[in-house]
ROSE-4610 file (N, C-alpha, C; in Angstrom, 1 decimal, always signed):
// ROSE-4610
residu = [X/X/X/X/X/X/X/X/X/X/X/X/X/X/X/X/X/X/X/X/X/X/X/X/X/X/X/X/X/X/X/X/X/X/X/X/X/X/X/X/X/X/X/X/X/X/X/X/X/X/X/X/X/X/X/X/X/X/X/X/X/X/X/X/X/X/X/X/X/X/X/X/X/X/X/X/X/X/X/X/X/X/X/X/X/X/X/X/X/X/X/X/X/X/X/X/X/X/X/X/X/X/X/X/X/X/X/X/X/X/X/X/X/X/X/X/X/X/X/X/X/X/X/X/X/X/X/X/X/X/X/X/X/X/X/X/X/X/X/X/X/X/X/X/X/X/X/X/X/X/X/X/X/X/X/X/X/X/X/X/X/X/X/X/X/X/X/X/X/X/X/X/X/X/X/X/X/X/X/X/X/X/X/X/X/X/X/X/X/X/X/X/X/X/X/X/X/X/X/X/X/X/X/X/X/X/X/X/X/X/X/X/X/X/X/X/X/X/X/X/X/X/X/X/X/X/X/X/X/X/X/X/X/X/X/X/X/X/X/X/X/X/X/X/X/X/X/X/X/X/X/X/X/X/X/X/X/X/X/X/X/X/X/X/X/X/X/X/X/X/X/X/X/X/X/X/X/X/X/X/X/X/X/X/X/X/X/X/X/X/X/X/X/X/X/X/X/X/X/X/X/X/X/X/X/X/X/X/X/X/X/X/X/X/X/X/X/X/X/X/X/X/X/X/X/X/X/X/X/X/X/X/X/X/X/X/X/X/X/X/X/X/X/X/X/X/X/X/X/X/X/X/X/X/X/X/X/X/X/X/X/X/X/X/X/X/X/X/X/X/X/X/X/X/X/X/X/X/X/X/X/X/X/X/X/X/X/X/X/X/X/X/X/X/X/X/X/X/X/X/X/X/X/X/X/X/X/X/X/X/X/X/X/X/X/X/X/X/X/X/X/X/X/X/X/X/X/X/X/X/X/X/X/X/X/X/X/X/X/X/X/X/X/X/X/X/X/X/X/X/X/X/X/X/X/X/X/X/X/X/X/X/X/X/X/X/X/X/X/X/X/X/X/X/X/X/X/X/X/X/X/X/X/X/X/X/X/X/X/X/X/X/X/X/X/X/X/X/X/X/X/X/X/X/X/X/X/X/X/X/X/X/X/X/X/X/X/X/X/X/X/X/X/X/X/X/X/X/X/X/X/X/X/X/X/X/X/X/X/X/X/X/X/X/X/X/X/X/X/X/X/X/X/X/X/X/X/X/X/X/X/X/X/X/X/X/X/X/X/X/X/X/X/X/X/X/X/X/X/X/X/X/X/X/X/X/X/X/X/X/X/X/X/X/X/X/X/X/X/X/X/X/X/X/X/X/X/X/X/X/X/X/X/X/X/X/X/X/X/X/X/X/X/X/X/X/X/X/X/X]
num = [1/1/1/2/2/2/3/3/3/4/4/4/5/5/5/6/6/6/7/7/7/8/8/8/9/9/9/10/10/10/11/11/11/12/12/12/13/13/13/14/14/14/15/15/15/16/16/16/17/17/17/18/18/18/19/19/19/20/20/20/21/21/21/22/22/22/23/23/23/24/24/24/25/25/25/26/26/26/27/27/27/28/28/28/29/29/29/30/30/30/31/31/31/32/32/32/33/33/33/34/34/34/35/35/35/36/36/36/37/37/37/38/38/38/39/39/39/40/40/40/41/41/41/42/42/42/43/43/43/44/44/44/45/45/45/46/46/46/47/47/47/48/48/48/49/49/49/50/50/50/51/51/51/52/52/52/53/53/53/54/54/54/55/55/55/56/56/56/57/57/57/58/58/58/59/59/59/60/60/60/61/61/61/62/62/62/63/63/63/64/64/64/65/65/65/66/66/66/67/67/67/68/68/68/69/69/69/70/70/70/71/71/71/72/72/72/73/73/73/74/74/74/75/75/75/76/76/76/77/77/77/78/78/78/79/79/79/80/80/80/81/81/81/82/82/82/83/83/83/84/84/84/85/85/85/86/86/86/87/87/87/88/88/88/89/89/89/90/90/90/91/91/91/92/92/92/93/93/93/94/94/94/95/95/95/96/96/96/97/97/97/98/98/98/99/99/99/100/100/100/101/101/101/102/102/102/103/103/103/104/104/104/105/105/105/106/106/106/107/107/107/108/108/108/109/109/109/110/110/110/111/111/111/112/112/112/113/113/113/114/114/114/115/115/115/116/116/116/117/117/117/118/118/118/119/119/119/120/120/120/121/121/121/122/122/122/123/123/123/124/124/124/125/125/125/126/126/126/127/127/127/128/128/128/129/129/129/130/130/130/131/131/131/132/132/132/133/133/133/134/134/134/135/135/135/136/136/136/137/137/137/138/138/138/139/139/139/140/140/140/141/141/141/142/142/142/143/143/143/144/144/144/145/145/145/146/146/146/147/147/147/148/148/148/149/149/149/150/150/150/151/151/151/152/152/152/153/153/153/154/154/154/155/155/155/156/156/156/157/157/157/158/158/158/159/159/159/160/160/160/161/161/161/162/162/162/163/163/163/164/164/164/165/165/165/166/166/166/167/167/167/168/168/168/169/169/169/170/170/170/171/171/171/172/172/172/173/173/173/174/174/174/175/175/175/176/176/176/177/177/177/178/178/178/179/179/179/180/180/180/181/181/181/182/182/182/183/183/183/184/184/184/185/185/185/186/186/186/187/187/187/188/188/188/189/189/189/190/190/190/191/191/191/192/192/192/193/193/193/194/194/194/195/195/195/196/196/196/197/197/197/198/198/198/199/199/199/200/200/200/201/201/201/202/202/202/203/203/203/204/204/204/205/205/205/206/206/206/207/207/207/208/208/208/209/209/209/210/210/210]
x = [+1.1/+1.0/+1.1/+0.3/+0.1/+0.1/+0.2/-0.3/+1.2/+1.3/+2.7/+2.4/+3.2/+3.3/+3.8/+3.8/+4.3/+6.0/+6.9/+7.8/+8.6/+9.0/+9.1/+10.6/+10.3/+11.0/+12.6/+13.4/+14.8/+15.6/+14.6/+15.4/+16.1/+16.6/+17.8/+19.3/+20.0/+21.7/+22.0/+22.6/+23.4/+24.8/+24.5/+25.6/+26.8/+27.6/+28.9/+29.1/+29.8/+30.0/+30.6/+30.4/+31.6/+32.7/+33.9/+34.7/+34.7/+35.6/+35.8/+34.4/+33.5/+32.4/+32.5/+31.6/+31.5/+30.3/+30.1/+28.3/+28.1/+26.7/+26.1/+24.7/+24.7/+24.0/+23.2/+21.5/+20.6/+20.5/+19.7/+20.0/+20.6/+21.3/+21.7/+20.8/+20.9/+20.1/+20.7/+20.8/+21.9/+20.6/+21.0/+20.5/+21.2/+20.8/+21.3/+19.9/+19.8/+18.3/+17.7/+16.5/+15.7/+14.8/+14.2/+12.7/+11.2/+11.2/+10.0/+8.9/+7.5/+6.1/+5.1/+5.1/+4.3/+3.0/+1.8/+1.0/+0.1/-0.9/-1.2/-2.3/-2.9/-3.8/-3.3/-1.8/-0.8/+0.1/-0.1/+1.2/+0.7/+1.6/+1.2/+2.7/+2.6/+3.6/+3.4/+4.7/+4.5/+4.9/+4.9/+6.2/+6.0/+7.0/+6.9/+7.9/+8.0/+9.8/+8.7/+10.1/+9.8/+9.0/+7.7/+6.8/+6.6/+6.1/+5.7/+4.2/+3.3/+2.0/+2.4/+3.1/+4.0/+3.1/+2.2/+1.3/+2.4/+1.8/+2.5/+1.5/+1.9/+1.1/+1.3/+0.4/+0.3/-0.7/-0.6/-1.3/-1.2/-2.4/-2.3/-1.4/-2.3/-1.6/-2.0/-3.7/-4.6/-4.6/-4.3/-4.0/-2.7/-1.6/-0.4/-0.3/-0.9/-1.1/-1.5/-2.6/-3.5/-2.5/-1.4/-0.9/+0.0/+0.2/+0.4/+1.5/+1.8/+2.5/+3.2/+5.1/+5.2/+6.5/+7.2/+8.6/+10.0/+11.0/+12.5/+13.3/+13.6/+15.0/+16.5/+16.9/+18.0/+18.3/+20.0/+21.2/+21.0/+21.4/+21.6/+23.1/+23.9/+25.4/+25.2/+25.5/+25.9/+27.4/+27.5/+28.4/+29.4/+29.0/+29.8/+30.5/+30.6/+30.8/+30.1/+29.1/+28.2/+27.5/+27.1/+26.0/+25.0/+24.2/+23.2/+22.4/+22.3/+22.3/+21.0/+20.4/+19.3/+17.7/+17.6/+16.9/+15.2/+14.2/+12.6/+12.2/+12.3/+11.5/+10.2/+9.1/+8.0/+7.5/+6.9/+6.6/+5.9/+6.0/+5.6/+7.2/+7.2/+8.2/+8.5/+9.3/+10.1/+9.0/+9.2/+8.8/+7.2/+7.0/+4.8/+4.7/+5.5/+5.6/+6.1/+7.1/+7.5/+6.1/+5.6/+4.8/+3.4/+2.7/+1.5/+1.9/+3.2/+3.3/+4.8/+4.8/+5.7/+7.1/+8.0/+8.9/+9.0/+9.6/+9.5/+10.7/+10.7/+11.7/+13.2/+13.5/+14.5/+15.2/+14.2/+14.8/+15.8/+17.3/+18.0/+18.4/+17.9/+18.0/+16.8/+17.0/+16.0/+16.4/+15.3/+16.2/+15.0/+15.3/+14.4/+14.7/+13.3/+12.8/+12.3/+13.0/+12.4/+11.8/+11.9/+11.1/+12.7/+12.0/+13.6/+14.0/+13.2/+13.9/+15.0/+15.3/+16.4/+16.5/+17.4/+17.6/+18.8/+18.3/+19.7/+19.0/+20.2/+20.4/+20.8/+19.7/+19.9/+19.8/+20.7/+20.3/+18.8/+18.2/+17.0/+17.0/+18.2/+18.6/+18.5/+18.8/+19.0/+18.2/+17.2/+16.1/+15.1/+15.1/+14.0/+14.3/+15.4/+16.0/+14.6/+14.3/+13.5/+13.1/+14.2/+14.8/+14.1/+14.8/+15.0/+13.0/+12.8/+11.2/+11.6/+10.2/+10.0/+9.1/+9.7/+9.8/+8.6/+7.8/+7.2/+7.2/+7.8/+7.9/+9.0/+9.7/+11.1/+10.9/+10.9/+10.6/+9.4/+8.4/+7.0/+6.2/+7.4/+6.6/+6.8/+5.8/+6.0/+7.2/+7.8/+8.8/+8.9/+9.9/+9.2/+10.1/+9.6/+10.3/+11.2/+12.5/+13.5/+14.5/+14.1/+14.4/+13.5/+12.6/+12.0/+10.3/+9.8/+8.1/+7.9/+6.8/+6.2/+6.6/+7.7/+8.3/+9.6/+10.6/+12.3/+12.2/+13.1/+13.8/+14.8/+14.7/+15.7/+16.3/+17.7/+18.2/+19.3/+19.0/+20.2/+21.0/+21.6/+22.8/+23.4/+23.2/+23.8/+24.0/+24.9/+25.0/+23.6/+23.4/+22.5/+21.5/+22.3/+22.2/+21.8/+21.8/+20.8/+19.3/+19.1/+18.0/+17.2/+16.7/+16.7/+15.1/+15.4/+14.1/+13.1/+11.9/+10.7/+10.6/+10.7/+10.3/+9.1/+9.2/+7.8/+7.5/+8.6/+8.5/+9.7/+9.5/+10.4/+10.4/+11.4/+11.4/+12.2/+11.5/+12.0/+13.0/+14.5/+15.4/+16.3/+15.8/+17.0/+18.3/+19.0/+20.2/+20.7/+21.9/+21.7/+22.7/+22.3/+22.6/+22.4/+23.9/+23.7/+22.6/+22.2/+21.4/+22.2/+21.8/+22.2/+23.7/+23.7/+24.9/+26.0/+25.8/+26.2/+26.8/+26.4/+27.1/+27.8/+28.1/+28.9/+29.8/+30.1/+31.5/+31.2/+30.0/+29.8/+30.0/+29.8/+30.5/+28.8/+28.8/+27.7/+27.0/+27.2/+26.6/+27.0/+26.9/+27.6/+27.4/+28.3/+28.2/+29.2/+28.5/+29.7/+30.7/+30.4/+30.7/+32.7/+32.4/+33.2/+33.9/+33.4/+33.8/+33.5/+32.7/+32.4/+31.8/+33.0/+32.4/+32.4/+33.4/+33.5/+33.8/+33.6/+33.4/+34.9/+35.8/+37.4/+37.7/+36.5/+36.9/+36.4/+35.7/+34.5/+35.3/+35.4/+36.2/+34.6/+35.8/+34.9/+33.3/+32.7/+31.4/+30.6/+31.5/+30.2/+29.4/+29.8/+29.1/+28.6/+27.7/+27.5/+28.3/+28.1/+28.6/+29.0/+29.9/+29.9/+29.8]
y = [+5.4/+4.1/+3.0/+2.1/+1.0/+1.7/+0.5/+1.2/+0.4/+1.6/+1.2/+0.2/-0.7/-1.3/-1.0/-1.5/-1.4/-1.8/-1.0/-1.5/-2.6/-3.7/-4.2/-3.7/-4.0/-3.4/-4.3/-3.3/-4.2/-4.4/-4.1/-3.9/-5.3/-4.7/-5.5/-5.4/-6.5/-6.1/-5.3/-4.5/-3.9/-4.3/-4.0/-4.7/-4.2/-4.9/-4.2/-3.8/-2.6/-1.5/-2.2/-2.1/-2.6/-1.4/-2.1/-1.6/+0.2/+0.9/+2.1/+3.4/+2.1/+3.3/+3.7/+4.8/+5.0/+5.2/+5.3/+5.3/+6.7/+6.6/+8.0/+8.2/+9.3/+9.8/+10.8/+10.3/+10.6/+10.2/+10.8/+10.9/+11.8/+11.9/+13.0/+13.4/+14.1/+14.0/+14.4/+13.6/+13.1/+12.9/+13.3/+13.4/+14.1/+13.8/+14.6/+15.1/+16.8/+17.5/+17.4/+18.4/+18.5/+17.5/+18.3/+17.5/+17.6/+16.1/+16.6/+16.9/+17.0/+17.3/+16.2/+15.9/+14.7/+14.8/+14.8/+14.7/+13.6/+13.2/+11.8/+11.7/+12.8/+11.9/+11.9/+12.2/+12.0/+10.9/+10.3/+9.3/+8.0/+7.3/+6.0/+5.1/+3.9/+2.7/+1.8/+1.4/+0.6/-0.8/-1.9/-2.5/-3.3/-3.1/-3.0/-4.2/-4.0/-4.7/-6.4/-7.1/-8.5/-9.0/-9.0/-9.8/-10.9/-11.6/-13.3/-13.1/-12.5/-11.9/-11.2/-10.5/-9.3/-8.0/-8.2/-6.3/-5.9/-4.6/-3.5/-3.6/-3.7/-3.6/-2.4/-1.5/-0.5/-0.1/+0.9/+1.0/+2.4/+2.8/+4.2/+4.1/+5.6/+5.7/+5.0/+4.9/+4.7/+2.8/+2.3/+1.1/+0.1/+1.5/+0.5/+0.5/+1.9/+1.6/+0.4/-0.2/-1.4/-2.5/-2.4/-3.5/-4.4/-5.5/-6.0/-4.9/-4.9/-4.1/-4.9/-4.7/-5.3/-4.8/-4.9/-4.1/-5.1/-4.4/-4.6/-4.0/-4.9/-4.2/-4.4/-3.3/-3.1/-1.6/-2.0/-1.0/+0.1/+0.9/+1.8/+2.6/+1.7/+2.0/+2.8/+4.5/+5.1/+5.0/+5.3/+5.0/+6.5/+7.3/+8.3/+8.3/+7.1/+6.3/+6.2/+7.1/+6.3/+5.7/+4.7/+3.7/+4.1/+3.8/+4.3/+2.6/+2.5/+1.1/+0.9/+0.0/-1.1/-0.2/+0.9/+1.3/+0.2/+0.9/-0.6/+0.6/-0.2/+0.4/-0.4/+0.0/-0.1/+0.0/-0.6/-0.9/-1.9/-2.1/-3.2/-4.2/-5.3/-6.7/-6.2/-6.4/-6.2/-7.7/-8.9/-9.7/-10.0/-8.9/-9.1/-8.2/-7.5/-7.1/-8.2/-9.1/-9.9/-11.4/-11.3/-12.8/-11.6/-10.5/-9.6/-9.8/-9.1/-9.1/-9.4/-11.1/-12.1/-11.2/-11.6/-11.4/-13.0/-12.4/-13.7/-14.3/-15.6/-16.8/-16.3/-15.5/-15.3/-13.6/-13.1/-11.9/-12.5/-11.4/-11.4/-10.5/-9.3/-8.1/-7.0/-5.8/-5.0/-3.5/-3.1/-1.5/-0.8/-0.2/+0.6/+2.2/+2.8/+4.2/+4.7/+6.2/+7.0/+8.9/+9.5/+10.9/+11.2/+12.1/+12.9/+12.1/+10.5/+9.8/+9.3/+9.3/+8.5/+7.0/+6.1/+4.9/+4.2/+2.7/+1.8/+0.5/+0.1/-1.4/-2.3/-3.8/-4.2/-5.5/-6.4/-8.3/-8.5/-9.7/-10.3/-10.8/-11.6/-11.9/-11.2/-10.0/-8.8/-8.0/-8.0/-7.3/-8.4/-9.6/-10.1/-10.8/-10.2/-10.4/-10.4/-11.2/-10.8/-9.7/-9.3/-7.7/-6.3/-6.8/-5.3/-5.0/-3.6/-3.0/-1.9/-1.8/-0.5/+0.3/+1.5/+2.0/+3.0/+3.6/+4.0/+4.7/+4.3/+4.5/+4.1/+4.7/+4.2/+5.0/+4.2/+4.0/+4.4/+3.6/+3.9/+5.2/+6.1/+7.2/+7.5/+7.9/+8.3/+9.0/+8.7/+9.2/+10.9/+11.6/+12.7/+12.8/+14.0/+14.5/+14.5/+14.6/+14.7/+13.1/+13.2/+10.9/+10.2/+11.0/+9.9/+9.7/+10.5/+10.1/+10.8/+9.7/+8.6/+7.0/+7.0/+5.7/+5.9/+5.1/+4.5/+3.3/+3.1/+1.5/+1.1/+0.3/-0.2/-1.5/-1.4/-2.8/-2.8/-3.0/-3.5/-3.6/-4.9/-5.7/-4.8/-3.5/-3.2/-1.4/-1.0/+0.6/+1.6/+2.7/+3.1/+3.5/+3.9/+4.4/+3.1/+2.1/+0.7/+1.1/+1.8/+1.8/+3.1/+4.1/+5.4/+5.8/+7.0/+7.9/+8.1/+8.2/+8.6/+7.9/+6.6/+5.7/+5.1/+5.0/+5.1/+3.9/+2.7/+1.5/+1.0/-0.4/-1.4/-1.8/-2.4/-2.8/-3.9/-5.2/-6.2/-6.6/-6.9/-7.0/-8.3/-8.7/-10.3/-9.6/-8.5/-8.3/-7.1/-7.4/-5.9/-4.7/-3.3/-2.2/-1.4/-0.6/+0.3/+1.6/+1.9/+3.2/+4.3/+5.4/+6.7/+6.8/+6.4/+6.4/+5.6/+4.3/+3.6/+3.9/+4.7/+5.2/+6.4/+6.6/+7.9/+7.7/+6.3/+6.2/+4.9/+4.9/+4.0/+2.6/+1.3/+0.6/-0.4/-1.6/-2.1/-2.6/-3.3/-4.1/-3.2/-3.0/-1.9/-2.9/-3.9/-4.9/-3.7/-3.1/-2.8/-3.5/-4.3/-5.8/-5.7/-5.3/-5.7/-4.4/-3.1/-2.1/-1.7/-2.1/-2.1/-0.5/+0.3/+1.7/+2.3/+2.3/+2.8/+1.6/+2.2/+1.1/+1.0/+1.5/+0.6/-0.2/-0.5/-1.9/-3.2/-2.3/-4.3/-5.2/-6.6/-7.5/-8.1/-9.3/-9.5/-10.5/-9.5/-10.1/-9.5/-8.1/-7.7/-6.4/-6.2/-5.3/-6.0/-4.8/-5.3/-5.5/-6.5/-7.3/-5.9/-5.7/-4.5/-5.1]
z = [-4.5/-5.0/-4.0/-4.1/-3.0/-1.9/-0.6/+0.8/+2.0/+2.2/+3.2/+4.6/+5.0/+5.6/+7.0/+8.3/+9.7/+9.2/+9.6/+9.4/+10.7/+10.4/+11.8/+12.7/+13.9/+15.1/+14.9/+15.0/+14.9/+13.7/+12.7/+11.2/+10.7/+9.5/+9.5/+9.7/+9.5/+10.3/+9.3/+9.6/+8.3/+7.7/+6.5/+5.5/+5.5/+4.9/+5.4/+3.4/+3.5/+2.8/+1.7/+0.2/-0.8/-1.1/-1.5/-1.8/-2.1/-1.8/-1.9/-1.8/-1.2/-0.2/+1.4/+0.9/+2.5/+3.0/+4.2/+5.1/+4.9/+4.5/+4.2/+5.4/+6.4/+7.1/+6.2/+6.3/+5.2/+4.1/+2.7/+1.6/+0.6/+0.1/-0.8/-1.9/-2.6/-4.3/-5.3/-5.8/-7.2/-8.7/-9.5/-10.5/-11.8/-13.2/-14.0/-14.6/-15.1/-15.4/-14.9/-15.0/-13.7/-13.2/-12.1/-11.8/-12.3/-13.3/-13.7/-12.8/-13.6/-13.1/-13.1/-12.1/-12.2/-12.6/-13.9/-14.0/-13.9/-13.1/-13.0/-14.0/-15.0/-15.9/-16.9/-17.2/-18.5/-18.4/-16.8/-16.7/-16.8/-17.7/-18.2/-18.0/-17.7/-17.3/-18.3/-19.2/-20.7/-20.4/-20.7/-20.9/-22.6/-23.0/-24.6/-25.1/-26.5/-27.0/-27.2/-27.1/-27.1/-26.0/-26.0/-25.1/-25.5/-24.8/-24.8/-26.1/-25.9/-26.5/-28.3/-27.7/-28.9/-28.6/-27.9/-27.3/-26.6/-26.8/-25.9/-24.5/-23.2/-22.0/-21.4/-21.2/-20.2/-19.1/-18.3/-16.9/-16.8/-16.3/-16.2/-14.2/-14.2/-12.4/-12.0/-11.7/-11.1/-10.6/-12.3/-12.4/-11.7/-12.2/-11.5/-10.1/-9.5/-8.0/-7.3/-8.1/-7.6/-7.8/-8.3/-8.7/-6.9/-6.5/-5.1/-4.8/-3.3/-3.2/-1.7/-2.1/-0.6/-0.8/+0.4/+0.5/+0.9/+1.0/+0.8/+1.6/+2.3/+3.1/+2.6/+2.2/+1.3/+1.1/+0.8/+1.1/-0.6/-0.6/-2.0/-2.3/-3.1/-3.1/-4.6/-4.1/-5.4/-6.0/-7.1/-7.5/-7.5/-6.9/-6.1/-4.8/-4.5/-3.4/-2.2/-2.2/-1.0/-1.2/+0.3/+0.9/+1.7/+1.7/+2.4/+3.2/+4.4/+4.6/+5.4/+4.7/+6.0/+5.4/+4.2/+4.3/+4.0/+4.0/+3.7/+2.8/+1.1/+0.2/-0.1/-0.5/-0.7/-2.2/-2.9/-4.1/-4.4/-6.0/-6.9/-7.5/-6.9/-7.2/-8.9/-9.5/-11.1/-11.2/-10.4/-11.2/-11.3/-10.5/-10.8/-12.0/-12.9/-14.2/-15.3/-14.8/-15.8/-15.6/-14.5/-14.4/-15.3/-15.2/-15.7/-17.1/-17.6/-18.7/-19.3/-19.7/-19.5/-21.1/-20.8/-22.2/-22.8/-24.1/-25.1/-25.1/-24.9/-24.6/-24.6/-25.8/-26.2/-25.7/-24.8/-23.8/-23.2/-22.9/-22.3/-21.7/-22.0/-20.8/-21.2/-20.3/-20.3/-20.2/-21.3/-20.9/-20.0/-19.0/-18.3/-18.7/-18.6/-19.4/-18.6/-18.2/-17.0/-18.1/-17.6/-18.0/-19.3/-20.0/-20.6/-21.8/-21.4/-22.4/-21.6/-20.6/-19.5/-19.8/-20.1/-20.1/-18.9/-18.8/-18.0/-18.6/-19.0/-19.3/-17.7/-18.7/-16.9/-18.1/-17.1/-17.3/-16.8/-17.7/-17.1/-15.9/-15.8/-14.1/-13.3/-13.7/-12.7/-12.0/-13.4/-13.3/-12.7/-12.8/-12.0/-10.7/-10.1/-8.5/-7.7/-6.8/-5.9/-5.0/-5.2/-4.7/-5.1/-6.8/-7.6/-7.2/-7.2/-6.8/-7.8/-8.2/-8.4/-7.2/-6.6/-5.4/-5.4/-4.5/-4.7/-3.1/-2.3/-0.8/-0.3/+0.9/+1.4/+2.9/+3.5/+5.1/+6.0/+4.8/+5.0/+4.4/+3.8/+3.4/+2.1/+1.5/-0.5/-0.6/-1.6/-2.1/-2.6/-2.6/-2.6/-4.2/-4.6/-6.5/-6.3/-5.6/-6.0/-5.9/-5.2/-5.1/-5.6/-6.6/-8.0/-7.8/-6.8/-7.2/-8.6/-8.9/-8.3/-8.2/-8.8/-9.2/-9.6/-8.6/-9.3/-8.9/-10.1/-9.9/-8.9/-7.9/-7.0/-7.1/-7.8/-8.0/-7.1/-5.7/-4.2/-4.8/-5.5/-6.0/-7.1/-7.5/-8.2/-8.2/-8.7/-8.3/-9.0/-8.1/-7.7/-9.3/-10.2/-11.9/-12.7/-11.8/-12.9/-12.3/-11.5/-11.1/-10.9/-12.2/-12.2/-11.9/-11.6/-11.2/-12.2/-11.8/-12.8/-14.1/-13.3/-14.3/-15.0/-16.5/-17.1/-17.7/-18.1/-18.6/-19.0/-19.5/-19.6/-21.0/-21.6/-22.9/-22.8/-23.1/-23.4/-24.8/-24.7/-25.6/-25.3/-27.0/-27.2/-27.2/-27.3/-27.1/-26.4/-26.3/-25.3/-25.8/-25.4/-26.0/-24.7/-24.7/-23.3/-23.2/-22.1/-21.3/-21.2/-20.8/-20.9/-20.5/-18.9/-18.8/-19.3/-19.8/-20.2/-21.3/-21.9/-23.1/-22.9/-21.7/-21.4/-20.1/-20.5/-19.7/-18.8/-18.5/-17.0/-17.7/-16.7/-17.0/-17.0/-18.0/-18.4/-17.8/-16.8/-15.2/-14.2/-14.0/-12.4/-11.0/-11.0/-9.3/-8.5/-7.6/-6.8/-5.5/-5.7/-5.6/-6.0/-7.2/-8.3/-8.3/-7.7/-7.9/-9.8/-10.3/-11.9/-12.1/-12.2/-12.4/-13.8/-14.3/-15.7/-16.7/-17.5/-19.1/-19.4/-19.3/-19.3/-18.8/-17.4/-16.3/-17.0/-18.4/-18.5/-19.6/-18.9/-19.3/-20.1/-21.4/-22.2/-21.9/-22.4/-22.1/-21.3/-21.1/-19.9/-20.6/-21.8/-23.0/-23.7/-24.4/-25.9/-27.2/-27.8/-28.8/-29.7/-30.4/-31.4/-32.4]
């Protein structure tokens, strides 16, 4: 997907580590269930829920490939406590999906949908960081199956599980309701920032309304 860039010479500085991480040499692979199979004349990209239009918009492979493509230099803090720092991911911007296919006035967050039926709740804010990408490449080279080709979500500013593998679409929502992990312990915003790991830490308002 899309066409990788020269990465430039010198990088960026590297960040300094949040709370109760540590620097990670390479990548690890973290996952829950297996790895899917990527079929590319079965695989389709949605984004659905509360649109501005009220269609459902989708894109096959072929399509979302073509979509601009430009990259990000930025850190990946799992919430197993490592960091991994200064990496250049490659993609499609979150917000050339929200400006293609806009949400309706009254969106306030988003749930993102990967293979399995995988979910993460994210803020609209969050999700349209200039940052957050959906990834398609990380330091000039395609991603391989097990770190999420053909597509994960990268949200820098937040722990690594807002931003999941083998993702298939987005759903626009006036209210919010937790994602996979989210409902099994993790905590609703994950700033690691904030150290925001599990769901006993979240002060009011950082859930959903019961």
């Amino acid at each position: 997907m899309g066409q990788p860039v020269e990465r430039e010479s010198g990088g960026a500085a590297q960040s300094e580590l949040p709370p109760g991480q540590r620097l990670q040499r390479g990548w690890p692979v973290t996952h829950y269930g297996p790895v899917p199979k990527f079929r590319p004349e079965r695989w389709e990209f949605r984004v659905f829920g509360a649109t501005a239009d009220g269609e459902k918009h989708c894109w096959n492979h072929e399509e979302f490939s073509a979509l601009p493509y430009t990259t990000v230099m930025a850190d990946l803090h799992c919430v197993t406590k490592f960091s991994m720092l200064g990496a250049e991911w490659g993609g499609i911007p979150a917000r050339t999906l929200l400006e293609i296919a806009p949400p309706a006035a009254g969106v306030t967050h988003v749930m993102v949908w990967a293979e399995y039926g995988f979910s993460s709740n994210l803020r609209l804010t969050d999700f349209a960081s200039e940052r957050t990408i959906f990834a398609t490449h990380k330091d000039g080279e395609l991603l391989t199956a097990e770190h999420g080709f053909p597509l994960r979500l990268v949200v820098p500013h937040l722990y690594a599980w807002k931003g999941p593998k083998w993702v298939r679409g987005i759903e626009y929502m006036t209210a919010d309701r937790r994602g996979f992990w989210e409902e099994r312990g993790y905590h609703n915003i994950g700033d690691p920032w904030r150290e925001q790991r599990y769901s006993y830490q979240e002060e009011p308002g950082d859930g959903p309304e019961l």
